[in-house]
DOPADREN-97342 format. One line per 4 residues: number of its first residue (from 0); their letters; for each residue z, x, y of N, C-alpha, C, CB. Coordinates in pm, 1 decimal, always signed. Each point is the difference from the previous one (the first is absolute). Glycine has a CB too. Example, Ala and Ser with C-alpha at 12.3 -4.5 7.8 and 13.67 -1.06 7.14 Angstrom:
BEGIN
0	AS	+780.0:+1319.0:-569.0:+0.0:-89.0:+119.0:+0.0:+90.0:+120.0:+124.6:-189.2:-117.3 ~ -196.6:+154.2:+222.3:+6.0:+82.0:+119.0:+73.0:-77.0:+109.0:-214.5:+118.4:-62.8 $
This chain:
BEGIN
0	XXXX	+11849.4:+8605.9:+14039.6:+6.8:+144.9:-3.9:+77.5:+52.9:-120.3:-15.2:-2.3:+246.3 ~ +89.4:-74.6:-311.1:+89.5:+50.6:-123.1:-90.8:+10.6:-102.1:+213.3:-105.9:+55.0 ~ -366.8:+41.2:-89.3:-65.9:+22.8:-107.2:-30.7:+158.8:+38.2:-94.5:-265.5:-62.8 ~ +47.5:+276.7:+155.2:-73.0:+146.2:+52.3:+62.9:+96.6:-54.2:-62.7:-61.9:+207.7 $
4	XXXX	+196.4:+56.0:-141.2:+122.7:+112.7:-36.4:+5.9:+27.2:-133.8:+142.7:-72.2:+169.8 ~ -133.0:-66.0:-227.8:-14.3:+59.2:-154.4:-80.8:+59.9:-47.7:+79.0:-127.4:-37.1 ~ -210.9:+86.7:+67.3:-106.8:+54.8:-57.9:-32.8:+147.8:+52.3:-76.6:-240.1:-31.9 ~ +154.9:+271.0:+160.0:-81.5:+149.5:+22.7:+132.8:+77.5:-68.4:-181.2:-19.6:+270.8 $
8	XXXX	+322.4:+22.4:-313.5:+50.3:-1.7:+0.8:-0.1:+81.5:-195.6:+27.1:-183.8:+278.0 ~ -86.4:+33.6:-351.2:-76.8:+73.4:-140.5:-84.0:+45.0:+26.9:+37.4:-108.3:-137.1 ~ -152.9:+110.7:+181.3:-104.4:+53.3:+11.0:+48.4:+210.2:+42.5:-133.5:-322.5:+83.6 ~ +191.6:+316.5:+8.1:+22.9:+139.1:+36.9:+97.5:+32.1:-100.4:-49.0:-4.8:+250.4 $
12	XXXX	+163.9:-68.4:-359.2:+69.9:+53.2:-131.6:-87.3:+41.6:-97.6:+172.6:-140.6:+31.4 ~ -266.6:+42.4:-69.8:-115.7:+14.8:-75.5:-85.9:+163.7:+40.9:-8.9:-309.3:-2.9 ~ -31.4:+330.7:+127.3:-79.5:+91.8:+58.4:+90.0:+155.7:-60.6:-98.4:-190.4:+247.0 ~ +222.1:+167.8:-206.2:+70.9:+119.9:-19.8:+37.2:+31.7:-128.2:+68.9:-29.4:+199.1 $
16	XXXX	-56.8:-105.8:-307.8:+41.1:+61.1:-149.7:-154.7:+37.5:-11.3:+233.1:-160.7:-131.7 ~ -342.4:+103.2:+149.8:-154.9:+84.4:-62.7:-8.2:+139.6:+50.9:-151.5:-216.1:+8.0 ~ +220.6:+250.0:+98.5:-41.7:+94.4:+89.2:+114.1:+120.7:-109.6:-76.5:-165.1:+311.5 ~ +198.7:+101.1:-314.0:+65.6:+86.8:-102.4:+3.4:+42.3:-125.3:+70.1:-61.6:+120.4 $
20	XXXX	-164.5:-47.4:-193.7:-23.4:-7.4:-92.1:-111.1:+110.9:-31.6:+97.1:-230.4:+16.2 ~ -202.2:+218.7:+67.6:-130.4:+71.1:+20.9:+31.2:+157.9:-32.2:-89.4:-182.3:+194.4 ~ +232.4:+228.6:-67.3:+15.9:+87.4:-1.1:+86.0:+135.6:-110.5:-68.1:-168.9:+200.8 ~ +93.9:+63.9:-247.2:+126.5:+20.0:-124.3:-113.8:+62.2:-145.4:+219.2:-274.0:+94.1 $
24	XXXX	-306.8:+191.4:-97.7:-129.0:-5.9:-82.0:-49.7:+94.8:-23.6:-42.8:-155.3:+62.8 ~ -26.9:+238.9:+64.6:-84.5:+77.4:+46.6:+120.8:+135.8:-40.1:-179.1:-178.4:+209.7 ~ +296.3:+179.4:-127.9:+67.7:+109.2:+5.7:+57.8:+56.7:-149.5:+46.5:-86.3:+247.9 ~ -17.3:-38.7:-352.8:+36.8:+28.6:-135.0:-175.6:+52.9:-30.7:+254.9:-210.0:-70.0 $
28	XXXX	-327.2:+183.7:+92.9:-144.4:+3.2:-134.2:-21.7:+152.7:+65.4:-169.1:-305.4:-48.8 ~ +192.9:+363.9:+145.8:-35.9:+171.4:+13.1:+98.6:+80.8:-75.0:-91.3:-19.0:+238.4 ~ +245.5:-46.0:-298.9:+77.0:+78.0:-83.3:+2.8:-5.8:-97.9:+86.8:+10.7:+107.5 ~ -172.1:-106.6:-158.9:-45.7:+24.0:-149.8:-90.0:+69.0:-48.2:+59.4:-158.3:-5.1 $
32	XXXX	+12.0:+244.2:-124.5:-117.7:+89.6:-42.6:-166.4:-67.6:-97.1:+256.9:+180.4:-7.7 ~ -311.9:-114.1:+107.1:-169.2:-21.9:-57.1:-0.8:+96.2:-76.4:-136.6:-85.5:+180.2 ~ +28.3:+11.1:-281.2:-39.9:+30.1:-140.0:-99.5:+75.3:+73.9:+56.3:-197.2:-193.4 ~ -90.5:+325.1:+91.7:-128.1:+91.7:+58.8:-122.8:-45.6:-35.9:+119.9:+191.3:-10.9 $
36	XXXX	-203.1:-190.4:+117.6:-102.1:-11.9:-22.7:-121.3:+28.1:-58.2:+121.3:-31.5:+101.9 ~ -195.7:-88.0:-231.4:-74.4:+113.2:-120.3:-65.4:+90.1:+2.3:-6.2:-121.4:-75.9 ~ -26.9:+122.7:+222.0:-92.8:+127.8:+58.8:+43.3:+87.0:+17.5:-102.7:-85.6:+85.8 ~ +255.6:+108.8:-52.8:+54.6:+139.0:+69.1:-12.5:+97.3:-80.1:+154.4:-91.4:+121.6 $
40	XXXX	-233.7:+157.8:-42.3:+21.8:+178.1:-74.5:+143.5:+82.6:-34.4:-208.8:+31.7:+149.1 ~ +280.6:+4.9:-273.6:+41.2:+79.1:+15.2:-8.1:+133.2:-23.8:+58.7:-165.2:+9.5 ~ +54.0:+274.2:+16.3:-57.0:+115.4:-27.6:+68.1:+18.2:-144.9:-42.8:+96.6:+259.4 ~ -43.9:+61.8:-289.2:+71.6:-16.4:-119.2:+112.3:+88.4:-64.5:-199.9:-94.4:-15.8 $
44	XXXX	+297.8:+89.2:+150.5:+153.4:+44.0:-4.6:+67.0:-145.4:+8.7:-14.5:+258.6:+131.0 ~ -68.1:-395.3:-64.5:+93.1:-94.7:-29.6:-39.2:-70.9:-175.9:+28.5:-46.7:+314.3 ~ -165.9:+47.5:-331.6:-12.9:-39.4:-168.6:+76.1:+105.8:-70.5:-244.7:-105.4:+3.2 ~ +261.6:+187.9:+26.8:+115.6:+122.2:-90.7:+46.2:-90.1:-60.7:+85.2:+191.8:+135.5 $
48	XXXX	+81.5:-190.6:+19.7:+80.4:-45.7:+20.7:+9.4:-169.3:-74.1:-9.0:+199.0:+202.8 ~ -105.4:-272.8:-177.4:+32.2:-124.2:-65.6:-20.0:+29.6:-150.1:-70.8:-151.9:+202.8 ~ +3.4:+221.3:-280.5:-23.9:+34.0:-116.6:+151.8:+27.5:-28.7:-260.4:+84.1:+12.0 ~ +292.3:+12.6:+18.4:+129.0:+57.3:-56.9:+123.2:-133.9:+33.1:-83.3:+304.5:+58.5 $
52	XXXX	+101.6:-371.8:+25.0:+83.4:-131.5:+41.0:-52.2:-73.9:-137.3:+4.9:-15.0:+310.7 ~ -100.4:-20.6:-362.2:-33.0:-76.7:-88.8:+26.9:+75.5:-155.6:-168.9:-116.1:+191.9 ~ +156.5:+250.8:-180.0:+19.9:+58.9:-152.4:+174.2:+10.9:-16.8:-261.0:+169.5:-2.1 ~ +340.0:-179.0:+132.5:+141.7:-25.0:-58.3:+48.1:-135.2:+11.8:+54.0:+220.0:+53.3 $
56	XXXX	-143.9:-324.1:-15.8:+69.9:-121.4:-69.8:-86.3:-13.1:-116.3:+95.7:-131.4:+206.0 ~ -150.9:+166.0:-251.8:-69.4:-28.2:-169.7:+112.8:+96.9:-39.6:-315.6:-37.7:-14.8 ~ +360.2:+171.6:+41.7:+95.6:+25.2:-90.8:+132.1:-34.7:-29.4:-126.6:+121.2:+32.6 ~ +159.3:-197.1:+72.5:+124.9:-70.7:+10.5:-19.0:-114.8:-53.5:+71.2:+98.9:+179.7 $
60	XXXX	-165.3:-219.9:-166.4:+3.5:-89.2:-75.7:-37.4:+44.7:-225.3:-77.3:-140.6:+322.6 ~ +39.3:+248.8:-328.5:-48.2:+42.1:-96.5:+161.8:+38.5:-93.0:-275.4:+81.7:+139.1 ~ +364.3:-81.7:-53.8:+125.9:+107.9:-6.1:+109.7:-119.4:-22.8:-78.9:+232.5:+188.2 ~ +21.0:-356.8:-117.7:+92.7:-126.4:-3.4:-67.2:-58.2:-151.6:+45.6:-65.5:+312.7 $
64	XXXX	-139.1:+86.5:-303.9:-85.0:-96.0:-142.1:+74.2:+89.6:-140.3:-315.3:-61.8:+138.3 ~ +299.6:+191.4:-119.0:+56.2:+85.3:-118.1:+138.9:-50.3:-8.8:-143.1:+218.6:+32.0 ~ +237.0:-252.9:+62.7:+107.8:-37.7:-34.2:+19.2:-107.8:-51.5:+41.8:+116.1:+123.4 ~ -92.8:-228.4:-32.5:+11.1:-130.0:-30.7:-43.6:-70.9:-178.9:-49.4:+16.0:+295.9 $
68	XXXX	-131.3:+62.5:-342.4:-70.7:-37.7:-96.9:-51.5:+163.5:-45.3:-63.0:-283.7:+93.4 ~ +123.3:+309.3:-195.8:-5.4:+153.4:-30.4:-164.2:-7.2:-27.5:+275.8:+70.0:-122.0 ~ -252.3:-157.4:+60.8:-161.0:+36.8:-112.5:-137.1:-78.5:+75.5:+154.9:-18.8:-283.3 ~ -144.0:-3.0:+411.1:-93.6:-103.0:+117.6:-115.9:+109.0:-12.5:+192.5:-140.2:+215.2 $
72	XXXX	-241.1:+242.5:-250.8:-94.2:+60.8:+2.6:-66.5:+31.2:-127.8:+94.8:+57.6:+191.9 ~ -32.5:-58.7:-336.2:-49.0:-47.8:-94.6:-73.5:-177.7:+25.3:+190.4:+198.8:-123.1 ~ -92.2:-279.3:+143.7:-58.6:-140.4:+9.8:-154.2:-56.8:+67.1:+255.9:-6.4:+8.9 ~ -238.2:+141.0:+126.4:-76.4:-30.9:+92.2:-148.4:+72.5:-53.8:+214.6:-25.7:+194.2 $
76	XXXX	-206.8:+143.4:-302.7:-122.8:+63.3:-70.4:-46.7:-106.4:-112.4:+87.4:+261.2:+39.7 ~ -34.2:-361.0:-112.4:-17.8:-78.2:-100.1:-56.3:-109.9:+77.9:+176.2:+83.9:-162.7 ~ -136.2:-109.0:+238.8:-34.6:-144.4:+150.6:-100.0:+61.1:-6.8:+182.2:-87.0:+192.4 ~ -251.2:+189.7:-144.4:-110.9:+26.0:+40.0:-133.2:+78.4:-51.4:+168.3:-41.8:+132.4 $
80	XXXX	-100.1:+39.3:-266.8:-88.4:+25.6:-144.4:-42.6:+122.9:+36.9:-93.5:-229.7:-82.0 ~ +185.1:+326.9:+120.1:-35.4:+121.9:+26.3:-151.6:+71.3:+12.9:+215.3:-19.9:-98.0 ~ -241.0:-35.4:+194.2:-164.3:-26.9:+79.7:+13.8:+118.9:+61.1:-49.9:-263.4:+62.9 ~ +137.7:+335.3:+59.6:-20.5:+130.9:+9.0:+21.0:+148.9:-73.6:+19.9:-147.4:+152.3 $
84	XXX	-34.0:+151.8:-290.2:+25.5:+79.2:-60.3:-84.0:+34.0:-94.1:+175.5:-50.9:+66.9 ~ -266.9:-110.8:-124.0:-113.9:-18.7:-51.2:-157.1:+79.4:+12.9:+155.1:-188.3:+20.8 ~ -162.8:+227.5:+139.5:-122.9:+42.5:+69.5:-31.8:+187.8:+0.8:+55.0:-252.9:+164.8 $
């Protein structure tokens, strides 16, 4: 009878870490934020809104570049053989 004991013994330790494990799993993966889906419609007070979120980090990174590399926008018209100005 001492093999038994042991064995139901892991067997029901085993049962309860999967069972906790399972649950731990499930309960973290609903508090993570999901990526939107490529389909979702939005309206267009939230594309505003993301437009304008996106036109002040281009001006802030634009604002860090002027400091950092004064002349990064001369460099970046010569880089690019001034192709939009050409047309």
């Amino acid at each position: 009878m001492d093999i038994f004991e042991f064995i139901l013994a892991l067997v029901s330790i085993v049962l309860g870490c999967v069972t906790l494990w399972i649950i731990v799993f499930y309960s973290r993966r609903e508090k993570r934020p999901r990526m939107p889906d490529p389909n979702t419609k939005y309206s267009l007070n939230q594309l505003s809104s993301m437009a304008e979120s996106l036109q002040d980090r281009i001006v802030t990174l634009e604002s860090i570049l002027d400091a950092e590399v004064p002349d990064w926008r001369e460099q970046n018209e010569q880089a690019t053989g001034n192709t939009s100005n050409q047309s």
